[in-house]
N, C-alpha and C positions, 0 to 999 in steps of 0.2 A: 436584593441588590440588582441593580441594572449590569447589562450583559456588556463588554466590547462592543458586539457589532447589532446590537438591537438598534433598529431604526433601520436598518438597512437589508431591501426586499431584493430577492432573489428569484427570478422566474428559471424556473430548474426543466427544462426539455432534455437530460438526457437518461439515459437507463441504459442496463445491466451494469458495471461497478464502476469505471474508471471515473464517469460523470460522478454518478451517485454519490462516491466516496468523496470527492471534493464537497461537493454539496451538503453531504452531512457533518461534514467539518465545521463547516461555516455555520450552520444551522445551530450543532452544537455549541458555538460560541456566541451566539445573541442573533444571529441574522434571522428573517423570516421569511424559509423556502418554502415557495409554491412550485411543488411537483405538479407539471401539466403533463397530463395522459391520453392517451386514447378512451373515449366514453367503452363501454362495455369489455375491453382488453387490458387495457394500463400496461405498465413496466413488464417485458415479456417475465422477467427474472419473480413473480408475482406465482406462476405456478410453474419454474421451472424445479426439478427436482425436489418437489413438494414430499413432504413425510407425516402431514393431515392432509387427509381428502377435503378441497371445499376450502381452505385456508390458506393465505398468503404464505410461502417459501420463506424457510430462513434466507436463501440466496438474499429475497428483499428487506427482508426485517432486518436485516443485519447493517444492510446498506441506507437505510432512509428514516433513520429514528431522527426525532425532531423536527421532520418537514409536517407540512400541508398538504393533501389534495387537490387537485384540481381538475376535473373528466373535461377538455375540450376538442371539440371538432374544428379542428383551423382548417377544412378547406370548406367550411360553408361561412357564409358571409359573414353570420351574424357574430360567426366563432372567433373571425380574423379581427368584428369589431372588440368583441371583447381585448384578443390576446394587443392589439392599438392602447385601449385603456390600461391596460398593465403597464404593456411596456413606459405609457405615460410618466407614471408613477414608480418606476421600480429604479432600482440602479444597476442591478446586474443580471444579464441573460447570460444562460451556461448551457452549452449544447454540445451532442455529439454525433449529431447525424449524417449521411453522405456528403461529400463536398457538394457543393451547391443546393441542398434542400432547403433552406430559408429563402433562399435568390427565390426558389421556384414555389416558396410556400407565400411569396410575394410581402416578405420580410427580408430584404438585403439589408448590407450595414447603411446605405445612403438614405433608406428609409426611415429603419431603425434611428440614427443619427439624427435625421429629421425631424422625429415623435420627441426623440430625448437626447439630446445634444451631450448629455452626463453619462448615458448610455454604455457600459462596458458591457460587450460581449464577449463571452471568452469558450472556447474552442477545444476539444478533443479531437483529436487527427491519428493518425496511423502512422505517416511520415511527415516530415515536413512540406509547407506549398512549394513546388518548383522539384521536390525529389523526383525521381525516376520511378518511383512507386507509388507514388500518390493516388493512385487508383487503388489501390490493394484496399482490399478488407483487413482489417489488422485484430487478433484476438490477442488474450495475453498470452499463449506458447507461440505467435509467433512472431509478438513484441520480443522478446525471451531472446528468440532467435537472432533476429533482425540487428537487435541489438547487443552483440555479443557474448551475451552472459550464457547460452545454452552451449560456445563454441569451448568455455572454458570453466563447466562446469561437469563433473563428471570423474571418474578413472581414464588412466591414459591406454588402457587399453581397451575400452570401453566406450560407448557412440555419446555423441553432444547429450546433455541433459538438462532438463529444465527444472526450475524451483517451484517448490509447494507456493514458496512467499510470491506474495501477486506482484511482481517487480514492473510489467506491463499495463496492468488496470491500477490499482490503490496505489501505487507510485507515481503514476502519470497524474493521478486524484489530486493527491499532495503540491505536486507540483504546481499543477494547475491552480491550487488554491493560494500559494504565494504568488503567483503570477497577478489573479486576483485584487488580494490585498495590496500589491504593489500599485497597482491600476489605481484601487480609490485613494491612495494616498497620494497619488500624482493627481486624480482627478479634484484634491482637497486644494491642490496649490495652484490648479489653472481652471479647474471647472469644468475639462474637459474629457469625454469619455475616448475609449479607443480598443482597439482590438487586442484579444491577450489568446495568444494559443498554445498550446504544448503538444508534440506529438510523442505517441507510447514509444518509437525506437529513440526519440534523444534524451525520454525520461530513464532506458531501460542503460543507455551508453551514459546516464549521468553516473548511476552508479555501479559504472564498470571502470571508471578511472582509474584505479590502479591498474587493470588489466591493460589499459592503452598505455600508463606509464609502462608495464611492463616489454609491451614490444615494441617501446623506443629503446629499453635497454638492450633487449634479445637485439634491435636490429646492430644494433652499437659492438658488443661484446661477443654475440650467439651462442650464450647461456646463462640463465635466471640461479644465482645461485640458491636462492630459499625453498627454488623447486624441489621435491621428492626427486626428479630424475639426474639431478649434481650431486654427487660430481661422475657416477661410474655412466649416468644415462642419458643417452642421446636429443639433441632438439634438432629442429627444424625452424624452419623461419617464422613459423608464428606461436603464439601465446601455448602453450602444451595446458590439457589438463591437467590438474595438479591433486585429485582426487579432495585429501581433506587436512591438506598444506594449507597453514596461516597464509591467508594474504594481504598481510603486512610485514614482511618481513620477519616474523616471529614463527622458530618453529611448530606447529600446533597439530595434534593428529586427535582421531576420536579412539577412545581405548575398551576393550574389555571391563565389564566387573563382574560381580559374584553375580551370575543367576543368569549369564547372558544365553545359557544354552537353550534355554527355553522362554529369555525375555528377550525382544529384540531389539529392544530398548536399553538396554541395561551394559549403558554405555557411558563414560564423562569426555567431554572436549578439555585435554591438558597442554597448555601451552608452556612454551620452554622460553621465556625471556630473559634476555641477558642479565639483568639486573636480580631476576629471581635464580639466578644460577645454584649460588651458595642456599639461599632457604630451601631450593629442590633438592640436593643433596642431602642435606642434614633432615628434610623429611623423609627421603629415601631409605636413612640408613645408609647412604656413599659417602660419608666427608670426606677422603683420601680425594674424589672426583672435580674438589674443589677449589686446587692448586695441581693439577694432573697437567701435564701441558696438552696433552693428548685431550680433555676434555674443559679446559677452561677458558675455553674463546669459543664464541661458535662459528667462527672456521673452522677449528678441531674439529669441533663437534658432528660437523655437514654430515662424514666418510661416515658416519658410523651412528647417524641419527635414528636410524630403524632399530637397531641395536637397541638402542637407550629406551626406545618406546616401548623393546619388546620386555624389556627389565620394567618396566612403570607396571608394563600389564601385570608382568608375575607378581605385581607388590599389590596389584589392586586386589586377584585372583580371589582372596577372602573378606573383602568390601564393597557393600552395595553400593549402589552410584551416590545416592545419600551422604554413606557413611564417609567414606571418600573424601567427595567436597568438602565435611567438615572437619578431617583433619589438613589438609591438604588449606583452607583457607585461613588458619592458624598460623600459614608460614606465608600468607598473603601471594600463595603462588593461582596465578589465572587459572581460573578453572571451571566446571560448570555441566551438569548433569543433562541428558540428554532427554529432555520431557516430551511427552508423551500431551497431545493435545485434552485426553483425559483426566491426565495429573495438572494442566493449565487451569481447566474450567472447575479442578476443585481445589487449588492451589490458593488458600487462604489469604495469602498478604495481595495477588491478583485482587480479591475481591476487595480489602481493605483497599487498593489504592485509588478503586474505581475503572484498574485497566481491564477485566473483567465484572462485566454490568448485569441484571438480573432485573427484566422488566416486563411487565403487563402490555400481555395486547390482550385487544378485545374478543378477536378468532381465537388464538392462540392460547391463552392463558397465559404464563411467565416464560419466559426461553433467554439462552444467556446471548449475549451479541458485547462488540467491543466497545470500550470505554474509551475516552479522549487518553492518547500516548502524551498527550502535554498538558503539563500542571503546572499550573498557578499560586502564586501565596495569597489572591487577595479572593481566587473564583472557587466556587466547588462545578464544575461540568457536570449538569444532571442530565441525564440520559433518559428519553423517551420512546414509548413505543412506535412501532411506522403506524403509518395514517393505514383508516382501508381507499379501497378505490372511489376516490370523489367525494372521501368523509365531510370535505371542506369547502365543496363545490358552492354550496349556498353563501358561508358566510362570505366568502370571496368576492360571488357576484352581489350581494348587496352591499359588500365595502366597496364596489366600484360603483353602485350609484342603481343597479337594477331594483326593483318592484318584486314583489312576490310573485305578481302578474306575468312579468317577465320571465322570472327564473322558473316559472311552472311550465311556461312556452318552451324554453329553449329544452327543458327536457321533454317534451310531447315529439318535439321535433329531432333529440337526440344529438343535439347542439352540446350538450353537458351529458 
């Protein structure tokens, strides 16, 4: 069965993840991404934290399943002729390099535009053009930063912290990629290509919106009541960390279970929902707490929340994180065991749903890398291994019209 976005070429210029991760997106849904590299280096992420000597990095495998290859030298002539031909044919260019390196790789958009008038390029940045930091190097702790999420992440007594989850790179990816799809679906109705960008601090401030919701309320009231620090503890004018307080409104803390003394793991996230009020109780062992005026609103409830967690913990005391969840989801109360990226990659229903993937490369042997977070009723997303360095380089330049004569030239000369 034909793919969504088969038919549709993608000339992929960026590398290590935030590009990548767009690009593999699209890939996996029908597109056909040409990874363009540096001849004899490619994607630095290629041997960065390698664990086979002499073999691609999971950093890259992880990031580029589904693309193409491509080794070229754009600042020799012959290499700007080819990357001309591409862009002739292709409909989307996706980069992420210095501001101005296409201008100076003597590929601006008025040229580009020129070549392919259908042309979308689309843009990884750090901040936005015209911010005041536009010059910054931007990585993902300090997207993280920049854009809120390290400032209210964390214990309160405790310094800014950043997340494992790539909220910076593979967010920005994401985003990128509907920014994207948005472009060729405008370019279906006018013909016309055009510029699409995203930078990592307004990918990282998109999904910090509750947190800005929250300090229009703090600026309003000057106190968050779902925080852990209400009602007996103090705020300040801006957003407090909130350690491992629901941020939605729903009381949530992560709790003890059996075997935490030596797992460090061995924890469940229980949340306190209004509506799950009475099935918490009655899993408890408290029904008295379920008509208590003192515990049956959670305003009551605010003064004396730590309380009630400390009482969840004593009840978990003899249940694994496991065991737990499955009583605990009998009474359809939120909840959810604290896994261990170990327990992810052998996590069975992971593998049955494809969100966990297990593929063949040809250095490598089999390694697990991620599968498409979105399913389809009509698609299965098969997941491929990454290309090696320039696997594709041939068939590439003879889809563009090159001789064997030629493409044996451009490599003598290191043009490919």
């Amino acid at each position: 069965m034909s793919k969504p976005l088969e038919g549709i070429k993608i000339i992929d210029f960026t590398h290590v993840q935030a590009g990548p991760a767009c690009t593999q997106l699209l890939a996996w849904y029908g597109a056909d991404v040409i990874k363009v590299e540096r001849p004899g280096a490619g994607d630095v992420t290629r041997n960065q934290l390698r664990d086979i000597p002499d073999a691609d990095a999971l950093y890259f495998t992880m990031l580029n399943s589904n693309k193409r290859s491509l080794t070229l030298d754009t600042k020799t002539q012959a290499g700007k002729e080819v990357l001309e031909k591409l862009i002739r044919e292709s409909d989307v260019l996706v980069e992420n390099f210095g501001p101005g390196a296409l201008d100076r790789m003597g590929f601006s958009w008025a040229r580009i535009n020129e070549l392919n008038p259908g042309m979308i390029v689309a843009s990884v940045k750090g901040f936005s053009d015209g911010h005041h930091y536009e010059d910054l190097k931007v990585y993902e702790n300090v997207a993280q930063c920049a854009g809120g999420a390290a400032s209210t992440t964390g214990f309160w007594d405790g310094p800014p912290t950043v997340s494992a989850a790539a909220l910076g790179d593979s967010n920005t990816g994401m985003h990128l990629a509907i920014g994207i799809l948005t472009a060729l679906m405008g370019r279906a109705k006018t013909g016309k290509g055009q510029k699409v960008a995203v930078s990592m601090q307004d990918a990282v401030i998109n999904l910090c919106r509750v947190k800005l919701r929250d300090q229009q309320r703090l600026d309003r009231v000057g106190y968050l009541e779902e925080y852990p620090q209400y009602p007996h503890g103090e705020f300040s004018d801006v957003v407090p960390r909130g350690g491992n307080a629901g941020g939605g409104g729903q009381p949530g803390w992560v709790l003890k279970c059996k075997g935490w003394e030596t797992d460090p793991n061995a924890y469940i996230y229980f949340t306190i929902q209004g509506h799950a009020w009475a099935p918490i109780c009655k899993a408890l062992g408290k029904p008295e707490w379920i008509e208590d005026p003192a515990y049956n609103t959670a305003q009551a409830r605010q003064d004396k929340i730590f309380d009630i967690f400390a009482f969840i913990e004593n009840w978990l005391a003899d249940k694994t994180k496991y065991e737990a969840v499955d009583i605990l989801r009998k009474f359809d109360i939120p909840c959810a065991p604290v896994l261990t990226m170990k327990e992810i990659a052998e996590d069975a229903s992971l593998r049955k749903s494809g969100t966990i993937v297990e593929v063949e490369h040809k250095q490598r042997g089999k390694y697990l890398t991620v599968g498409s977070p979105v399913k389809f009723s009509d698609m299965t997303v098969e997941i491929t291994g990454s290309p090696l360095l320039g696997e594709h380089s041939d068939e590439i330049l003879a889809s563009l019209g090159y001789t064997k004569e030629q493409i044996a030239d451009m490599h003598a000369n290191k043009v490919v």
